[in-house]
C-alpha positions in Angstrom: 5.1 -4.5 -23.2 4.4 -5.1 -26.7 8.1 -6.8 -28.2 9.6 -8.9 -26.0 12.9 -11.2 -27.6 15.2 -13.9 -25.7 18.5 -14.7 -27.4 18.1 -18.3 -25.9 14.4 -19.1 -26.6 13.6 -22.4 -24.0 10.9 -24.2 -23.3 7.6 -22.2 -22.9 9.2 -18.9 -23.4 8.6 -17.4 -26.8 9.8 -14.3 -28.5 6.8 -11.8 -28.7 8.4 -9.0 -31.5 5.5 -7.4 -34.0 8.1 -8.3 -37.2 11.4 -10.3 -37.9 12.5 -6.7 -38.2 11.6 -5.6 -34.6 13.0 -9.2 -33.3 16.5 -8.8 -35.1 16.5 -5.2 -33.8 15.5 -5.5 -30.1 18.3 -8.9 -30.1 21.2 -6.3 -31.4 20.1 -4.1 -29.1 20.2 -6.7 -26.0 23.8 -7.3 -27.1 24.9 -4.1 -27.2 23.8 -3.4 -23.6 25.2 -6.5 -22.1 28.7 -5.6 -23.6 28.3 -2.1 -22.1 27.4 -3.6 -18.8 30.0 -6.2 -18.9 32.5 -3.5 -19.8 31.5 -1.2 -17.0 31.9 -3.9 -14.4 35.2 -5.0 -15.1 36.6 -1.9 -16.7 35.6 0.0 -13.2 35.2 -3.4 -10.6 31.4 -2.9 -10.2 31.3 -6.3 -8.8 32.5 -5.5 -5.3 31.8 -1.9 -3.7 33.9 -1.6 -0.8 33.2 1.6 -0.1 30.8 2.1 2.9 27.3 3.4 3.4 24.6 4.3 0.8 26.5 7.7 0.1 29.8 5.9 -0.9 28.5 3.3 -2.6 26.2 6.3 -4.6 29.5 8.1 -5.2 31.4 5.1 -6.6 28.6 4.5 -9.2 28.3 8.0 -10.1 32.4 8.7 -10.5 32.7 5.3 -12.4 29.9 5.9 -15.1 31.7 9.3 -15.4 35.2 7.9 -16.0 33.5 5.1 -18.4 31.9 7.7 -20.4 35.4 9.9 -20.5 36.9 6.9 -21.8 34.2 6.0 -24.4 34.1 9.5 -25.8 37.9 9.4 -25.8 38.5 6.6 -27.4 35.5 8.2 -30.3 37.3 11.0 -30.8 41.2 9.1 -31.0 39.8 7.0 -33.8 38.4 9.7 -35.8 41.7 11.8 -35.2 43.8 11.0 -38.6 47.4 9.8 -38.1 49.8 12.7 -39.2 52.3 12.1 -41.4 55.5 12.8 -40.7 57.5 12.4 -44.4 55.2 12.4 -47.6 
């Protein structure tokens, strides 16, 4: 690994980014992935699988990253839509 960035930089650890550039970058990227994770575990309750056996527990991760990526690319595509207008 070549850039490595911590939002929280403590005690020894350093961030290790080739430019302020590549450090801003790789921090807004870090962000962006823990929302998406954050989102996926509440939005679908990833904390707790209570489904049983490997093949459930498969099935439940694969059927909620569908549904989360349904309602991402939903939610895309209702924002672009433009509102019609009825009188004008």
């Amino acid at each position: 690994m070549v850039n490595i960035v911590f939002n929280k930089v403590v005690g020894s650890l350093q961030n290790i980014a080739s430019s302020k550039k590549m450090e801003t970058m790789l921090k807004k990227w870090r962000s962006g992935i823990e929302a998406v994770t954050s989102n996926y575990k509440r939005g679908f309750g990833m904390f707790v699988c209570n489904w049983k056996g490997k093949e459930h527990y498969k099935s439940k991760v694969l059927w909620s990253a569908i549904a989360y990526n349904i309602r991402v690319m939903t939610r895309l595509v209702i924002s672009r839509i433009k509102p019609v207008q009825i009188f004008g």
